[in-house]
N, C-alpha and C positions, 0 to 999 in steps of 0.2 A: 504493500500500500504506500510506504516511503516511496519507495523507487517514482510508484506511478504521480505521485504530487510532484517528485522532481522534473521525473519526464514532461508534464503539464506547465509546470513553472517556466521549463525549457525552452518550450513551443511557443507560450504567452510572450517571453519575452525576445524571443529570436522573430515571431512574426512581429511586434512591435517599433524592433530596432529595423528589419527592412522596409518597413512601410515608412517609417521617419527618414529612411535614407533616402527614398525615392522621391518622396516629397520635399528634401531638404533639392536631391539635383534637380527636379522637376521645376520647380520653382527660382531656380538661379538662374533658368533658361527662359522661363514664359513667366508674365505676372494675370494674376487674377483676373485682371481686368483683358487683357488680352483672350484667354482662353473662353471666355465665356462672350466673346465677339462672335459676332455670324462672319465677319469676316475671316477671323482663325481657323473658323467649321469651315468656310468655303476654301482658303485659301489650302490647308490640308489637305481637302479634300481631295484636289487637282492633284498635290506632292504624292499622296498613295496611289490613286488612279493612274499615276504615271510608272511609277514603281513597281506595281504590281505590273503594266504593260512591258517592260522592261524586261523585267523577271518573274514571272510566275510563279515557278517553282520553287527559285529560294525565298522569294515570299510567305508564301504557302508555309513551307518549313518551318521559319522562323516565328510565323505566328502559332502554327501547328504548339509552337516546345513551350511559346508564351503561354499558352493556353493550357497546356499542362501543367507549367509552373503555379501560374493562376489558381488550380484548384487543390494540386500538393509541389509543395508544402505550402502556399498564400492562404489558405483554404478560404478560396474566392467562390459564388455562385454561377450560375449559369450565364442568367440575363445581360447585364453587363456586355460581354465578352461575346456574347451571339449577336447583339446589336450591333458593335464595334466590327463583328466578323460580318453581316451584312450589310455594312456602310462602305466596307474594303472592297470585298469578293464578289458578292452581289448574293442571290436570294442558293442558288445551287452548289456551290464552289463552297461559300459561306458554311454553307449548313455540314457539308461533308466534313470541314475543316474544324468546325466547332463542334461537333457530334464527335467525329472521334479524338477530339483535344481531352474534349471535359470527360470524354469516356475511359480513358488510359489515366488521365490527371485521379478521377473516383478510384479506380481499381487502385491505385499508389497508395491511394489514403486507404483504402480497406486493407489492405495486406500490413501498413503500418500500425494501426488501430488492433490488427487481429494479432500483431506480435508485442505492442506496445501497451494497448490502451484496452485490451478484454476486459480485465476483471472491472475497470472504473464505469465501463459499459454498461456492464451488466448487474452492477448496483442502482445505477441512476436509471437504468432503464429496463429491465430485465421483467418485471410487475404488471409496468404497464400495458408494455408486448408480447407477453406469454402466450398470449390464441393465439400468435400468430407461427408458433414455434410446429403444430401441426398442420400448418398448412404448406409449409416452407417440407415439413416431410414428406408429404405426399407428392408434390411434384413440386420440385426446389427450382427450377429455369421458369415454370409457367407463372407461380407465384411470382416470382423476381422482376419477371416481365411485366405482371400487374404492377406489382409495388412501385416500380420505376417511372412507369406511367401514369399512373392517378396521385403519385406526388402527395399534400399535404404535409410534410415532412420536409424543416429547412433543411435544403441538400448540403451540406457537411454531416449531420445529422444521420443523414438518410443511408450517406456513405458507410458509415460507421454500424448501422443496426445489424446489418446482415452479419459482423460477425456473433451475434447471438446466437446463430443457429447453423455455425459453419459451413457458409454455401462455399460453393468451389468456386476459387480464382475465376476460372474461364467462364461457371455458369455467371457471377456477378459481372465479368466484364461485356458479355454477348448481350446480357438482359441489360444493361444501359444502355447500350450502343443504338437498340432498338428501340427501348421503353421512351429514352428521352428525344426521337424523331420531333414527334407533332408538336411538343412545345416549341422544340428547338425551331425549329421550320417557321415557327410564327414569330420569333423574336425575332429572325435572322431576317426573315420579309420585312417588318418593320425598321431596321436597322437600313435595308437595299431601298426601299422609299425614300426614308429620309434623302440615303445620296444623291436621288433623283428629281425631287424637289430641291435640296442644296444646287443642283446645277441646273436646274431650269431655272430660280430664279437669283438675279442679280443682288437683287434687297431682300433683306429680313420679309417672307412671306407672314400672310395676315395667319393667326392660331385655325379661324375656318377653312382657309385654304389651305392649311395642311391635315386638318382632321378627316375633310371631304373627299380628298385625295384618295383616289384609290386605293395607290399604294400604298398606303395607310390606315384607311376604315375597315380596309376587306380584311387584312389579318390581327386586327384588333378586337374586330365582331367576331370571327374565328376561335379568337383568343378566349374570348370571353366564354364563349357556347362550350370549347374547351374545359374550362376552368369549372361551366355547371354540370358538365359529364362526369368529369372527375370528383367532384360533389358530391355526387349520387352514389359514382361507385365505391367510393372511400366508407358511406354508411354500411356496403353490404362486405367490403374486405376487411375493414378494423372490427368489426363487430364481434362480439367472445361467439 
């Protein structure tokens, strides 16, 4: 139990000191006022869209590793990082690139958590999730696949349950890759609008002309309709 407070003390303060260092270079390069200009969004915008023509592939890559950084060790969430991936790549490219980023970055974080972090797990959670430990027996990839997909469960979190009930490496890596598709797909579209309104227009567009947008409303209504399926079905999968 020592060990694991230290291990936790570790993490708490090694994600704090790189999050201070990024922000400390981030900010020696751009100022606030800067970054939050439509001009910086535009101007950017052009510097990746050119980069990415450039280079695709080392692109690709590079964000690829970012994004798995992002989720271990940063333990960053999904959203974020699928937006930024469909402002880059666009709605296809995107989604490939963020789907298996965050999916290798989860699997990191489970295999650490399942050598690190068990026992703290399954004191603080272990009560809550017990129905769930027979369902995870009878078929451990199909469960997985749900779980991953109706969500309700903040994802560092979510990362970390399955070692409760020791799914195998490859079934938890296969079952994100898939489970987290249709969110991912919808942030990723929101994220490829954005870029597409940023370059159609010159000036700060009006808040309706960017809501109305298609690019925009159709995967936000999506989202939503998403978000009450998964709703529904979290009442009949959490349920004892």
């Amino acid at each position: 139990m020592e060990n694991t407070k230290k291990i936790k003390l570790f993490i708490g303060l090694s994600y704090l000191l790189i999050i201070c260092l990024f922000l400390y270079f981030f900010f020696s390069k751009f100022t606030l006022s800067e970054i939050t200009s439509y001009d910086f969004l535009r101007d950017n915008r052009s510097y990746f869209i050119e980069l990415k023509q450039s280079n695709l592939f080392l692109i690709s890559i590079f964000f690829l590793a970012l994004t798995i950084l992002w989720v271990f060790p940063f333990i960053g969430f999904g959203s974020p990082v699928a937006i930024i991936g469909g402002f880059i790549f666009g709605k296809w490219i995107g989604t490939i690139i963020v789907v298996l980023g965050l999916s290798i970055g989860a699997t990191f974080l489970y295999i650490f958590g399942n050598y690190f972090l068990k026992e703290l797990i399954r004191e603080k959670f272990l009560n809550k999730f017990q129905n769930l430990e027979k369902k995870f027996k009878k078929s451990e990839f199909i469960y997985l696949l749900i779980y991953r997909f109706i969500g309700g469960i903040p994802w560092q979190i979510s990362c970390l349950l399955p070692t409760l009930f020791n799914v195998k490496v490859i079934n938890f890596f296969f079952a994100t890759l898939i489970g987290i598709i249709p969110q991912i797909f919808l942030a990723v579209s929101i994220g490829s609008g954005l870029e597409k309104i940023i370059d159609q227009n010159a000036k700060v567009p009006g808040l309706t002309d960017v809501i109305f947008s298609p690019d925009i409303y159709i995967p936000i209504t999506s989202f939503f309709i998403l978000i009450l399926i998964t709703i529904f079905l979290r009442k009949f999968f959490y349920k004892n």
